[in-house]
Structure formats: C-alpha cells, structure tokens
N, C-alpha and C positions, 0 to 999 in steps of 0.2 A: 178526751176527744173520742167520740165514739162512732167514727167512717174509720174501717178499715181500708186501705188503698189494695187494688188489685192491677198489676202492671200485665196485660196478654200482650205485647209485642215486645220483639227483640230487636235491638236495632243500636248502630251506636257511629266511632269512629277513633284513627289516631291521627296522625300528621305525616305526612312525606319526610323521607331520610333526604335529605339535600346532599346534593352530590360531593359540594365543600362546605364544611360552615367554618367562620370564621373562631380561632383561639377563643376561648374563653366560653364557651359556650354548652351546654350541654350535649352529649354524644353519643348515638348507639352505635351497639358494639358492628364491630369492622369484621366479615368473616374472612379468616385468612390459612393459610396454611398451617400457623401458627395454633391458632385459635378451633379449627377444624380436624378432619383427623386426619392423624401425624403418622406420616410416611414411614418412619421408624423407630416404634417404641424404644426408650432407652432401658436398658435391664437394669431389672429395681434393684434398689437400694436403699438404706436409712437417709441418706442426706436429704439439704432441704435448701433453697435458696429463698429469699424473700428481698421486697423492695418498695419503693414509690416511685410512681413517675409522674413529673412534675413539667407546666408549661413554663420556659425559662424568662419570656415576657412577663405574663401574667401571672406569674406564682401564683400558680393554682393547680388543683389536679389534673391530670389529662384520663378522665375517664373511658373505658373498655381499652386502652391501649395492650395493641397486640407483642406479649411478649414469645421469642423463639430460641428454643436453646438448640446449637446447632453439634454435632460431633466435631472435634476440631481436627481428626484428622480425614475426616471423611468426606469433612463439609456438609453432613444431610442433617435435617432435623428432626431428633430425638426426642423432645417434649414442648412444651408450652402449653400459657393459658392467657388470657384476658385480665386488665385490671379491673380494680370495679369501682365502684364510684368515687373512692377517696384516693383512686390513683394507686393503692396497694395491690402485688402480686405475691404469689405464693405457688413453688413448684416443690413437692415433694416427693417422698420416694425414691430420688434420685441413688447411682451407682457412682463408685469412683471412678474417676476419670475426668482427662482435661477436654474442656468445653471455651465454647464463646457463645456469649446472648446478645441477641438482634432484636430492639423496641422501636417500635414503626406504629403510625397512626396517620390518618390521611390528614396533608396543610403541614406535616412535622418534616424534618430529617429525619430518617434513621440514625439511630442509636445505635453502636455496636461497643462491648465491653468485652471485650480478648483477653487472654490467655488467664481463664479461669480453669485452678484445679480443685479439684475438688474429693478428699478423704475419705473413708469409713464414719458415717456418723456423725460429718460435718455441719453447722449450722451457719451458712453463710448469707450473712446479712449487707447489701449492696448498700445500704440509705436511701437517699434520697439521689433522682439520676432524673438530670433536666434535659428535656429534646426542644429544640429552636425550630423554629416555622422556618421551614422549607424557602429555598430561590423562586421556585416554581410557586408556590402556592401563592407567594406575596406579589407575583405578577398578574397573578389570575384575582387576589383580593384589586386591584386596580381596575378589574375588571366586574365582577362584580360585589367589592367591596362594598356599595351601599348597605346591604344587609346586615351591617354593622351599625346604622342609621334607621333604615327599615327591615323588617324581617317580616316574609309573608310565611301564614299557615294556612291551613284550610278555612278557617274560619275567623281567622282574624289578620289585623296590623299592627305590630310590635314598632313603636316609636322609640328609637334611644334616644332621653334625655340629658344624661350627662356630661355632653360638649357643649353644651346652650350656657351662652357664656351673659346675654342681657339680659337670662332670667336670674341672675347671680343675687340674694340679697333678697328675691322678691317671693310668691307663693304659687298654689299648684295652680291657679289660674294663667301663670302671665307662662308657663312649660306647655300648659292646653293650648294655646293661640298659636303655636308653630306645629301641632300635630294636623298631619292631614286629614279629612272631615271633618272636622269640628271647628265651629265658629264661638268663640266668646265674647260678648258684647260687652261695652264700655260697666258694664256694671256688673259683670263675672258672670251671668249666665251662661252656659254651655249649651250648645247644641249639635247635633248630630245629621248633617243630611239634611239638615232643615227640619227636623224634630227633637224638640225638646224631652219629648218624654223618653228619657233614656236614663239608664241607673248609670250610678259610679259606686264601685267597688274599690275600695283603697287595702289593700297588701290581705286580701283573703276576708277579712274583717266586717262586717259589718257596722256602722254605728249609729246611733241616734245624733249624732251630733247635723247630719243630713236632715233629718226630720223636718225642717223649717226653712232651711234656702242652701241649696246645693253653693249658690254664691259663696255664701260666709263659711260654709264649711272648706270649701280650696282655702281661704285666706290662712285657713288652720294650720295648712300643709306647706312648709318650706320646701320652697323650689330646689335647694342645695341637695333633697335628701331624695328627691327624685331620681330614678334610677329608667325605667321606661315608662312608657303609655301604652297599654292594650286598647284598640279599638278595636270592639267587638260585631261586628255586623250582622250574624248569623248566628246567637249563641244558640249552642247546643244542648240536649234536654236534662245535661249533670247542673246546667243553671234554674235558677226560680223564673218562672213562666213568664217577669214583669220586665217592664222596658220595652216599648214597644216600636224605637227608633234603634234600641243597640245596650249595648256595655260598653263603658268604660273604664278599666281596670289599670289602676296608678302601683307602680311596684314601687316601693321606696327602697332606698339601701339599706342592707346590711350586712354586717361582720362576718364572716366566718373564719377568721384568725385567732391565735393564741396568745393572753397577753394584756396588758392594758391598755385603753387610750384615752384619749380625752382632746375630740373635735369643739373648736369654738367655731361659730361661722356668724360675723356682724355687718351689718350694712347701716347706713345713714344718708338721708336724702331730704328734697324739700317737702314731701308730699306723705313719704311713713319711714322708717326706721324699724330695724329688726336685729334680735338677739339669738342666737341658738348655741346649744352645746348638748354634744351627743359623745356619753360616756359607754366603755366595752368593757368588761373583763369575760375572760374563757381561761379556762384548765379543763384539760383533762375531759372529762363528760361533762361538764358542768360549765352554763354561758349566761352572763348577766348584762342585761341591756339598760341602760339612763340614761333618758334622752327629754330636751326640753325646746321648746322654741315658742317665741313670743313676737308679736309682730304688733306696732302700733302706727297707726297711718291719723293725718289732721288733713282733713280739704275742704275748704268751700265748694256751694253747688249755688246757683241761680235756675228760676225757670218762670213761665208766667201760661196761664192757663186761660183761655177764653172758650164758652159752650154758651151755647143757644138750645134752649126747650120749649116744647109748646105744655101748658099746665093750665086744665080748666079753659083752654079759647085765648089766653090770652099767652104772648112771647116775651119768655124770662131769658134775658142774658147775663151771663157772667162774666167780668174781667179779673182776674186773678194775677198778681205779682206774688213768688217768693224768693227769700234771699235766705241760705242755710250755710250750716257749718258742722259738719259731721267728724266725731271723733271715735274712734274706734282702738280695740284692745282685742287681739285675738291669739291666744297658746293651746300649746297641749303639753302633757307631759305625761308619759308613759315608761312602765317598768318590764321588763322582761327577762325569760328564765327558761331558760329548756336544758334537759338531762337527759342522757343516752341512757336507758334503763336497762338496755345489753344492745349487742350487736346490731341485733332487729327491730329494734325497740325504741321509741324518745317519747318524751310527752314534754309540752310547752304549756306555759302560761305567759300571759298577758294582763297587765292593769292601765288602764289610760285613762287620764281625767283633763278634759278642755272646759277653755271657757270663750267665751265670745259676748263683747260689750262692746253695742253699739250704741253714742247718744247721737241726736240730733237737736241742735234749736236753730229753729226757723220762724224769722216772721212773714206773717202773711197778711197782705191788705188785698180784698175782697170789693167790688163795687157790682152794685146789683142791680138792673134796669127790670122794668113792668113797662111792654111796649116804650119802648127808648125814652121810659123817666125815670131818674136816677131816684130807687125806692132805700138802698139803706150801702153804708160806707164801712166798713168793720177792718177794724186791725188788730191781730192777735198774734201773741208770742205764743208760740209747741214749741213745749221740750217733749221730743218719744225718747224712750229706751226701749231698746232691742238686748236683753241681756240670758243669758244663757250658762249653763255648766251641765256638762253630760259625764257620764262613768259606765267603762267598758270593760269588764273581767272575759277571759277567753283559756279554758284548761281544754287541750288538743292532744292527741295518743294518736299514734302512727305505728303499726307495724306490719315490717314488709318479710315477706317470704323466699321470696325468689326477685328475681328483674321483671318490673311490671304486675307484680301481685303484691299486693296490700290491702289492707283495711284499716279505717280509720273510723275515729267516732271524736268528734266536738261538739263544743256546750259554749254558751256565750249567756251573758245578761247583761246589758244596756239600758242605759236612763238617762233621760233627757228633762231638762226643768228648765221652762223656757216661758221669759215673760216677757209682755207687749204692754206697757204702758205710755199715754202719754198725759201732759197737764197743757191746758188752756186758758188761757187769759184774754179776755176781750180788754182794749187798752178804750179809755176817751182821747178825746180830742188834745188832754195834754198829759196824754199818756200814764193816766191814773188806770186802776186795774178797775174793770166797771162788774165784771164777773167771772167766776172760776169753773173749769171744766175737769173732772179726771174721768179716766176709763183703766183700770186695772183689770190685767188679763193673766192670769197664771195657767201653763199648758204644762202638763207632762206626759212622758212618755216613755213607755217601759216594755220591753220583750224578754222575753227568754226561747234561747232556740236550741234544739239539740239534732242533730244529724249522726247520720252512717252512711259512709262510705266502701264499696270493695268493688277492685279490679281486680280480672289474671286474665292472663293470654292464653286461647285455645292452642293456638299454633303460632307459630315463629310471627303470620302476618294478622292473625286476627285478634281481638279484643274484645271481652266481653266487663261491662258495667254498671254496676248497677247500686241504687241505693235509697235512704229515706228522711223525711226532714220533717220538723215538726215547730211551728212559729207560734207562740201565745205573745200578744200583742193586745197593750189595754193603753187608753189614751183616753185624756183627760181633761177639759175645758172648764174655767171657773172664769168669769168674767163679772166685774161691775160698773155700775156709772155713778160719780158723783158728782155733784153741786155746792157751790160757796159764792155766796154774797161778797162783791167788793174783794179787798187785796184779804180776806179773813183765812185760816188756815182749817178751820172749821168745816169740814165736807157731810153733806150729807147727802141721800139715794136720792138720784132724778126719777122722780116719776114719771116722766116720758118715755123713759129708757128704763124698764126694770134688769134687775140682775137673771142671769143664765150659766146654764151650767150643761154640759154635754160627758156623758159616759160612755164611750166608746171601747167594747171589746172586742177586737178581732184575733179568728183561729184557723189558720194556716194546716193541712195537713199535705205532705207530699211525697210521692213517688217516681222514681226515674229509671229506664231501662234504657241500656245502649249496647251497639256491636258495631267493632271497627274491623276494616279489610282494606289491605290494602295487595294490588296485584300484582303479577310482573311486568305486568303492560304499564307500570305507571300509574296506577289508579288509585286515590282513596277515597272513601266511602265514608262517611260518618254519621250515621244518621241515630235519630231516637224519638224516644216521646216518654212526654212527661204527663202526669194528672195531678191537677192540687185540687182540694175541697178547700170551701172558704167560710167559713161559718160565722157571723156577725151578730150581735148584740148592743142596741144602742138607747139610751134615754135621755131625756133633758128633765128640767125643774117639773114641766109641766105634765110630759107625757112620754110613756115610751114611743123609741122609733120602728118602724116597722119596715127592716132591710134584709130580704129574703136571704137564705144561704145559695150559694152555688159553686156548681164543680163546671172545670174545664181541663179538657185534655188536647197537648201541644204538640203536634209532631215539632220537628226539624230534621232539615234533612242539607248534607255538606259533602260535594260533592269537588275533587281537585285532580286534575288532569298534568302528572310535567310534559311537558313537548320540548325533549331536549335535557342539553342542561343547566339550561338558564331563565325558560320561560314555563309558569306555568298559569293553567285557565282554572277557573273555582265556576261555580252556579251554588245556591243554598234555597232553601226555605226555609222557612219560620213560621207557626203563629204565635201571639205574644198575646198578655194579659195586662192590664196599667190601671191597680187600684189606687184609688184616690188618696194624698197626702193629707196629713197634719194640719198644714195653713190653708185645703180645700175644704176640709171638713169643719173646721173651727166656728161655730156661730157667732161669732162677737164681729158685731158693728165698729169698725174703726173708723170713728169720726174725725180723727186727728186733722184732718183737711174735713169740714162741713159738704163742703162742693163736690165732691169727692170720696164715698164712702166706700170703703170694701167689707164684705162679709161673705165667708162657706160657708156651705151647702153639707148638711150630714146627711142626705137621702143619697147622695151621688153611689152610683153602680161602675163598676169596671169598664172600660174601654176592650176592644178586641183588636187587633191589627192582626194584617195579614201581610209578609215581606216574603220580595222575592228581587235575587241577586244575580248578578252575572261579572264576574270580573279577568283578567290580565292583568300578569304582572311579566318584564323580560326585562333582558339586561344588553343594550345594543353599544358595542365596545365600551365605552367610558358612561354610560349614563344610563341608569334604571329608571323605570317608568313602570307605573301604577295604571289600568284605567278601567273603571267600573261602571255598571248601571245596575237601576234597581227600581221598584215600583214599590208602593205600600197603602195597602188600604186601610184605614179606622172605622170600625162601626160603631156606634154609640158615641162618642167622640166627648171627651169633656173638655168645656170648652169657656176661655171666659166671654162673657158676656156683660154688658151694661143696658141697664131700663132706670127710665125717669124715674126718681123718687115721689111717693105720692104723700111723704109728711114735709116735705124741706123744697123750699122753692129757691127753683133751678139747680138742685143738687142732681147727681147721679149715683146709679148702686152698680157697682161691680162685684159681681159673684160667677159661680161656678154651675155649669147644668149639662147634663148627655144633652145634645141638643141638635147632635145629626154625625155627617161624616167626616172624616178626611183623608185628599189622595195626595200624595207626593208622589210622583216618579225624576227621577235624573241624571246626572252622569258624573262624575269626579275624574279628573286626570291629575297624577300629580309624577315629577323627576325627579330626578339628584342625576349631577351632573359632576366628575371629576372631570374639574380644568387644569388641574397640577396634579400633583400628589399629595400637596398642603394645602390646594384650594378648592373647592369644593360648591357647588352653587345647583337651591333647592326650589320649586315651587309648586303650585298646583292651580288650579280652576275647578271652581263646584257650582253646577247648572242647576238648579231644584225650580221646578214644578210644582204649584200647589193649587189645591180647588179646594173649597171649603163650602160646607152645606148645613144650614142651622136654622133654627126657630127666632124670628124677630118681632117687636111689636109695631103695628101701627098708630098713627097719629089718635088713637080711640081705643090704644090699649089693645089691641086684638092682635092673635100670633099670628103667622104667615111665615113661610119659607123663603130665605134671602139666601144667596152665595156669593162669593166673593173666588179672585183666582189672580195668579200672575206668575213670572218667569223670577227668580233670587239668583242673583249673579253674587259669586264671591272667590276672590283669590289669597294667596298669598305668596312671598318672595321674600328667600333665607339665604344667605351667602356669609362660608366664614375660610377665614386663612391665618393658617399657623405660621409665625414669624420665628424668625430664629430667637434664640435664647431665652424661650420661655414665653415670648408673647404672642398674643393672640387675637382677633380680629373678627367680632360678628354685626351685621345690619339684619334686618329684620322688615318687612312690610305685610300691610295687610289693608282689605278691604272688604265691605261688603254690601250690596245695594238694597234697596228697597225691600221691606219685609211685606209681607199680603197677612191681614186677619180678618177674621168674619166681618166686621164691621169698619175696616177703612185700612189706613196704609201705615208703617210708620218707615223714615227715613233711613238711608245708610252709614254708614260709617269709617270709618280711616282709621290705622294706628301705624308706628315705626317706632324703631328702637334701634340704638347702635351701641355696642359696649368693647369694653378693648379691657385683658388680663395679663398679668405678669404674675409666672409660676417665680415663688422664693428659690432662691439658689441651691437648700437643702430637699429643695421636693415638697416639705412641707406643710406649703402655706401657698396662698394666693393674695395679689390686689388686685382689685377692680375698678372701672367708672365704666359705669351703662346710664342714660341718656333716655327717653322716651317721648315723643311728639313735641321737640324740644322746639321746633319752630313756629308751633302755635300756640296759645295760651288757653287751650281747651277746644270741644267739641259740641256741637249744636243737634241736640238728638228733637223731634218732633215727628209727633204721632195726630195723623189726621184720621178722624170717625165720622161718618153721614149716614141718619139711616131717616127714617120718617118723623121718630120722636125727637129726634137732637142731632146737631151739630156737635162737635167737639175738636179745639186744636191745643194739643198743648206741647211746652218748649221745655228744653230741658240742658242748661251749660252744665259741662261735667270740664271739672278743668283738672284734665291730667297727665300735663305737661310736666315731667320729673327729670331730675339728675340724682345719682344716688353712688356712694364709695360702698365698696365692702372689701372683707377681710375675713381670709378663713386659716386658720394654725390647727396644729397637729400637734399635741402631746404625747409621748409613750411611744412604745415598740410594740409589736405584733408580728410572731410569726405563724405559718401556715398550718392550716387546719382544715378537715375537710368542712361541707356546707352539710348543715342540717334537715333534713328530709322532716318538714310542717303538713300539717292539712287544720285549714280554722273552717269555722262560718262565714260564709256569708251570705245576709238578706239582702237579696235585689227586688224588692215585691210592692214597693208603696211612689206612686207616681210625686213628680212631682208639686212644689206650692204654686209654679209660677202661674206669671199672666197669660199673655196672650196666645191666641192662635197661631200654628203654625210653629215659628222659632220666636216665638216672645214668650211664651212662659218658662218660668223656672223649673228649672228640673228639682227633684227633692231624693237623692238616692241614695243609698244605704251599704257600707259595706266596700269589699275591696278582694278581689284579683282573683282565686285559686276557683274553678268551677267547681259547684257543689251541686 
C-alpha cells in the first residue's frame, strides 16, 4: 500500500471511575492512606510479606485492593501498597517487629489479620485472604444494583447476558431480542435505532463468516456462552470508521481458572435442537480452549405474493402461492491458546472453523394475467442451498508496562467460501418435469489484517492513544446458469443468461489518534479522529470496473457528565463510513423465484452518516432508567431498490444503488425495576423517525425523486424471579410496528417467550423448558410497495411457535487463576447484505468486541 497515513490531531478518551461497582468487575486503584504516602515509614529491613486477595463470592481477584500494615503498638501506618491485577501484593524491606494488616476495597469488609510477627529475614507468605461484600454495599447494590444488568460508559451500554434464562439452548439472536436498542426481526435481522447498517463485533475478532447475512451468522453463536452485549452508539475513533447506526459487540465466556473441564450444554425442541460442549485446560502460563457447538433447526414457511406492472401499455399481474421447508445446520468450532511469555508479556492464538447449511425446497405455482387474461400457469419445485464454511487464525502479543501502558500488535486471516445455488423444475400438468433450471454461485472471501496498538497515561487523569491498521481484502464472484431438457441430468449454458465473474480487491489503510481527560468536576472527555484510505480494484468477464479510491477522515467526539452519584448525562458525535457488503456487490441474478429476482451492484460507493446523541441514565430508589435521543443523517444512502424487469413479464429486480438520503432521529427509554430482591421487572419504548429520499422510475421508465417517511414504535417487557431452591422464572415480550421503506411499508410484529430453570443440587448443571409464541402457530409478516411502475404485496407465514428442554453439566474442577490480558482484530468496515430501507436490510458485520 503506498498512502502513508498522517494523524495532526490529538484527541481521545477514558471512562468515569463509578462511585460503587458491583463485585466482579474490573477496578481502579482506590487512593488511600495506604496506597498514598505513608504517615510513617517503617525502618527497613530484609523481611517480606506477600499475598492474594480474593472476592469471597466470586472467586476471583479483587484488583488494586488497598493493603496497610499498621505498627501494632502504636496503631499508625508504617507501610503498604496496592494489589494488582491478579489480586497479588508484595511489601518488602520490612523490619522486625510485630504488626497487624488492614485490606479494604470499596463494596468489601475490611480485612484485618492481627498479631503478625515478624523476624530478621523472614519470608512471610499470607496465601490466599478472602474479603466478603460489605452490609453497606449490598444495600446500596439494591439500589443501584441494576448495573449488574446494565452498565453505562461514556459511550456505550453493557447488557448482562447470563441470567436470560428463555434464551437457554437457543443462539445469539434470540440474547439480541432483550437488549435495549435493538430490534430483531422474525428472521434474525438486527437492528439498531432503526438502522440496520451497524457492525457486530463478536469477542475482539473479526470474521468472514458475517460476510453474507449477519442473520445466519448469530445462529453460529450459542446463547449459553453469551456473557454480555455492547451496544455501541458513539464508537470511538480506536474503531474502524464503518457502521453507520452503532456497534455491536458480543463477549462470550471465558475461563480463566486452573484445571480441567468439560461443559456440555443440549437443548431439543419442535422447531431446532442444539449440541455444545466447551472444553478448558490451564496450568501454570499456559491455557487451552476446545469448544464446539452445533445447532440444527426444521420449520416450514408458507407465503403468497401478488404484483401488478405496467410492460409495453399493457397490465401484467401476478398471483404467486409458495409452500417451503427449510432445514438448516449451523457450528463452529474453535481452538485456543495463550502463554504468559513473562510477567509483561502473553501472546494468544486462535483457530475457528464454522459452517452454515441452509436448504430450502419450495414449490411454487405462478398464474400470470396480460390485462386480466390468464396468459400461462407454471409450477415448479426450488431446492436453493445456502451453504458456507469460513476459517479464522488470530496470533495476538500484548505487552504492558506500567497500569494503563501497553502496546500491542495483532494479525488475523479469514476466509469465507460461500455458495448460493439453486435447481428448477418446471412440473406439467401431471407433474412430469417439463424443464430444468440451475444457477451455481461460488463467493469467496479473504482478508488478512494486521494492527498496532499503544496507550500510556500522561498524568494520573489523562490518556493518550494511538495506533494503525491495515485491511487487504480480495473477494470473489463466479456464477453460472444452466439448462436441461425434461427430467435429464444433462445441463448445459443458457444462452440468455451467460456466465460472470466479479474480482473484487479492496485495500483498507488506517490511522487513529486519541486523548482522554477526565476532571475533578466530574467530567470525561473522549474524543478522537480517525483517517482510513480505501483503495479499490474491481473487474468482471467482460471488463474492468472503474471505482475511484478514497480517503475519509472521522472525528468522534464523547462527552459524559456524573451529576451525583448515581446519575449521569453523556452527548457524542460521530461520523461513520458504510462500505458495501458481499451479497451487495455480488452480480449474480438469482432467479430462484422468476417474479422476483435479486442481483448487486459492484459500482456501489460508501455511504456517509453523520450521528449525534444526547443521553441520561439515574438510578431513583429501586429502579434504573436509561433515556436517550439522537438524530442521524446518510448521505449517499445505499439503498434497495426494485424496477420492472425489461426481459421477464411481470417479474421485478431488486438490487442495490446510492440513490439519495436518510434521516432517523428518536428517543429510547428503557428501566429495571427491583420489586423484591429476587424479583426484578425490565422494559423499554424506542420512538424512530425516518424520512427517506431516493431515485424512482416512472410509468416510461424515467427517474424522478420519490420519498417516503413515518414514526416506528417498538417495545419490549422482561420480568424474572428467582425461587427458592434453585429455581427460576423468566417471560419475556416484545413488539414492533410498522417499518417505512423507500417504496412502501411493511408490517409489525409480536414475539414472547417464558422459560422456568432448576439449578442441579451440586451447582453443576442446569434443566430447562422455555416456551416461545406458544399461543399462536406462527406470524403474518407482509410487505406493501406502490410506486408508478408496479404494485407489489407479498405475505410471508413464519411459524415459530416452539417449546424446547435443555441441559447443561459440568465436568472437572478448576481453581482460581488470574484473567489474561488479550488484544485481537477486529474489522467493523463492510456494510451489510440486507434488504430494505430503513430497518429491513441485513446488516452484514465482521468481527467482535475489544476497540481497535
């Protein structure tokens, strides 16, 4: 690559120290008498004392814990220091003489351990010394406890997953559905605020397996190994410039104990069935991760499709019935490995290999009018496959300096081989095969990325950050169409449809510069800018493409205010970049539906958005409360679009074009409400806003400027209670109204869930039954289009009415270990495949969690 990047501004951010956080959490250090300087040096000596200190709940470290050694007869304090990350301390130099040590941490008890003496040249070694959470603190966790649930920063919303008791068995779609902001629709689409165009980042990682439908990629991700949800609203400029709605960043579990084990987690239901088993070993510096999960889902689908076109002066309608049955196969399975290389030091690696098979057979009968006389009757069997396998290597170096200074460098390679075939069969009258249809599509997709990373702190409150990234990204379209005579197996090339081929190279270069401040008034500050250059290279069979390079540079700016100690106010900026996916760019005509065709656009250019935030968050006695507003503008907008076909009567083409703008603005409220102390009751309302402005055709083929606009209401409503002896009690709702796209509306939607768990008597294990829209027998989704060239309505039954058992066991012992200090990739930088405007298109996003 040959743009060197040049960063002239400094600019950045860290996070507000929270007055309590809750056990388990990470912790800056506490300044204390202790920890501070000390009132009365003790007169030196050889001796030495050392320790850990440990949360007695949570077996885990209690990081910076303030230790004090006090004179015992004097009662003043003579030395101390701080723990540090793994909960270890170390005082040396000490004098003989008898002492007592006082270990204190805010949310804890103090610790006191009396009549220590201590020798000439002693090595006293304490072990391991547990502090218990506090009377006090665990009255004020009732208070604002929810951040145990939600956790606000400056720029994002930390969702705990791991009480969500009816996503038990299921994947990271059905843990999305209860996080606030985000809407997923009956067919795993996510979206954000009412914009789909948003990355998901899964555990620092980026991967290709996103590359083709953000949908099928959650189905990848067991719900069980969900740990939180990041939503991202305002990233800041250590992210890649894309996403023009937000991030989403999925942490999943992991280990950091010593030991073996071996997690099974199975579910079985009417609608899919799932397997997982996730293996540990750790010693010492050395940590091996084996982990697998498989999930296989059967459902029928029904829908029927009716469109009206004007072609040549005269009115072609189409009546459409389909009846399908879709079977799908979706795992991963992943290797992992990290070594302490010294004190300062680790490097990790990573291997993960998924796959994703979806079939489909659907028949479709077809009736075709020429002004309301019935011109031809067609029935034909589609089998598509949707079938897929990606591979994801990640070697990652971390070394830290001091607290808050480090540098890191990661490397990733990714690949994705992703095919779209389907066969057709036109049937006669008694169902003989009258002729054969295929279209074979092979896509792959390949990156390799390498970054550097380094932070240090100027001063106690400031930060400085900065870093670089470099994305080679080559993708790859092969497509053909064949033809057969009769039931023959015999194929050969349609001349209608010749073969194509699409080369696609893209070359990512980028830089980011950040500075955090935070006051004593309360204030932090987080601001930065980033520049990426984007350099493109594309060709088909016929000819090259001609897709200029370009550079764009991003501020962000995050800005968080506490008022108190319980409430605080954020503002952000952003602007954002949203280049086009895989299934946008793909030129292949998928005919699989005649009536119905879709095909991408390889000329497509980047979208711009420009976001701006305002939010609240407080905690008023027993009930936390979120409430946000935000505006967002798109320039260039890519957008789907539909125009009559001008070789297939009464068909339509759906594709992708810049084709004008879009504005969202809105508001989100969302609570948690402690009604007990075991019972707990959650929800939210999300107001969106949208206007949409784009290129349409007239009844004569000619463009003209159309818009479209309306108000998206949608909530949801969570409520769970823990029962005595292990068991446990969640419902779940949700709704959402009427979506707006350029060209017409489509309907809202309903969902509910209710599951009930019983912890096994050793701790070990769980059972389950969770339940979902158990009272209907599916959902009626329809999408209306009007514009001058056509009508279009079509219906869509999705029946996902389930009941499902699961079971999760615990093999092996583990004990405590500190947590290992990672930095991976990840790319958030290719928009997604989906459809429509607004919150109907698919998101397509790449990657996961740690900001790079």
């Amino acid at each position: 690559m040959k743009h060197f990047i040049t960063i002239l501004a400094l600019l950045g951010s860290t996070h507000l120290v929270q007055a309590q956080i809750p056990a388990g959490q990470s912790r800056p250090p506490q300044k204390t008498e202790a920890s501070a300087v000390l009132a009365a040096p003790v007169a030196k000596g050889n001796a030495k004392i050392t320790g850990y200190v440990i949360d007695s709940a949570a077996t885990q470290a209690v990081e910076f814990a303030n230790i004090a050694l006090f004179n015992k007869a004097t009662n003043k304090i003579v030395d101390g220091t701080v723990a540090d990350e793994k909960g270890k301390f170390v005082m040396k130099g000490l004098a003989a003489g008898n002492y007592k040590i006082q270990i204190s941490f805010v949310g804890f008890s103090n610790k006191t351990i009396d009549n220590i003496t201590l020798k000439k040249g002693d090595d006293l070694d304490l072990g391991v010394v547990k502090l218990s959470s506090s009377t006090k603190m665990l009255a004020e966790v009732t208070v604002t406890g929810e951040k145990s649930l939600i956790e606000e920063k400056v720029d994002r919303l930390v969702f705990n997953a791991e009480k969500d008791l009816t996503s038990k068995g299921g994947d990271a779609s059905d843990v999305l559905k209860k996080v606030p902001m985000l809407t997923v629709d009956l067919d795993g689409n996510v979206s954000l605020r009412g914009s789909s165009n948003i990355r998901v980042l899964i555990n620092n990682k980026p991967s290709t397996i996103v590359a083709s439908s953000v949908a099928d990629a959650l189905k990848q991700i067991p719900a069980d190994m969900i740990k939180t949800v990041e939503v991202i609203t305002s990233p800041s400029a250590k992210y890649d410039a894309e996403g023009s709605g937000g991030i989403i960043n999925i942490i999943t579990k992991k280990t950091t104990l010593e030991g073996l084990t071996l997690n099974v987690d199975s579910g079985a239901g009417n609608r899919a069935s799932n397997l997982g088993l996730n293996g540990n070993y750790r010693k010492g510096k050395m940590g091996f991760s084996l982990s697998g999960f498989g999930r296989a889902f059967y459902n029928p689908s029904s829908g029927t499709l009716t469109q009206s076109t004007i072609q040549n002066g005269a009115s072609i309608k189409t009546n459409q019935t389909t009846d399908a049955f879709d079977n799908g196969l979706f795992g991963q399975y992943t290797l992992g490995f990290d070594y302490d290389i010294a004190k300062n030091q680790s490097l990790s690696a990573s291997a993960r290999f998924g796959v994703r098979n979806l079939t489909r057979d659907q028949t479709q009968i077809t009736s075709l009018f020429k002004d309301d006389v019935l011109q031809s009757l067609a029935n034909r069997d589609v089998v598509s496959k949707d079938l897929s396998n990606s591979m994801d290597f990640n070697i990652d170096y971390v070394r830290t300096f001091k607290p808050q200074q480090e540098w890191s460098i990661s490397t990733q390679y990714s690949q994705n081989n992703l095919t779209n075939n389907f066969t057709s069969d036109l049937l006669g009258t008694a169902s003989d095969i009258l002729s054969r249809q295929k279209n074979l599509n092979l896509n792959t997709n390949k990156e390799f990325t390498i970054q550097t990373d380094y932070q240090t702190p100027i001063t106690k409150n400031q930060l400085l950050e900065f870093g670089g990234k470099g994305i080679f990204r080559q993708v790859n379209s092969n497509f053909q169409y064949l033809t057969a005579a009769g039931n023959s197996e015999i194929f050969s090339n349609d001349a209608n449809r010749p073969s194509g081929l699409l080369n696609y190279s893209q070359n990512v270069a980028a830089g980011y510069v950040s500075y955090t401040l935070t006051t004593a008034n309360k204030y932090t500050f987080k601001l930065g800018t980033r520049y990426e250059y984007t350099s493109i290279k594309a060709n088909s069979l016929e000819n090259t493409i001609s897709i200029p390079d370009y550079s764009n540079l991003v501020p962000s700016i995050n800005v968080s205010k506490s008022l108190g100690e319980l409430t605080t106010l954020k503002a952000a900026y952003n602007r954002r970049i949203q280049r086009p996916g895989l299934q946008q760019l793909n030129p292949n005509f998928n005919t699989a539906n005649p009536q119905d065709i879709r095909v991408g656009n390889p000329n497509l250019s980047p979208e711009l958005t420009d976001n701006f935030e305002l939010g609240l968050s407080t905690n008023i006695k027993k009930t936390y409360l979120n409430i946000s507003a935000f505006a967002r503008q798109t320039d260039n907008a890519i957008s789907q679009i539909r125009v009559v076909s001008d070789t297939l009567s009464g068909a339509l083409v759906t594709t992708f074009q810049n084709i004008g703008k879009q504005q969202n603005y809105g508001a989100n409220i969302f609570a948690n409400v402690f009604l007990t102390s075991k019972w707990t009751l959650n929800g939210g309302i999300d107001l969106v806003h949208t206007y949409l402005e784009g290129q349409a055709q007239d009844i004569n083929g000619l463009s003209y400027t159309t818009n479209n606009s309306g108000l998206v209401v949608s909530g949801r409503l969570m409520t769970q209670i823990q029962l005595g002896s292990g068991w446990g009690v969640q419902g779940f709702g949700f709704f959402r109204g009427k979506q707006v796209q350029l060209q017409g509306t489509q309907t809202g939607f309903q969902m509910y869930s209710l599951g009930v768990k019983k912890d096994l008597n050793n701790k070990k294990g769980s059972i389950g039954l969770a339940a979902e829209n158990f009272l209907t027998n599916g959902f009626l989704m329809e999408t209306n289009l009007n514009t001058a060239q056509f009508q279009q309505t079509s219906q869509n039954k999705i029946y996902n009415s389930s009941i499902k058992v699961t079971f999760s066991y615990k093999i092996g012992k583990m004990s405590f270990a500190a947590p290992k200090k990672t930095r991976s990739v990840n790319n958030d930088d290719v928009k997604g495949d989906g459809g429509g405007d607004s919150g109907t298109q698919q998101a397509t996003p790449a990657g996961g969690g740690r900001p790079k």
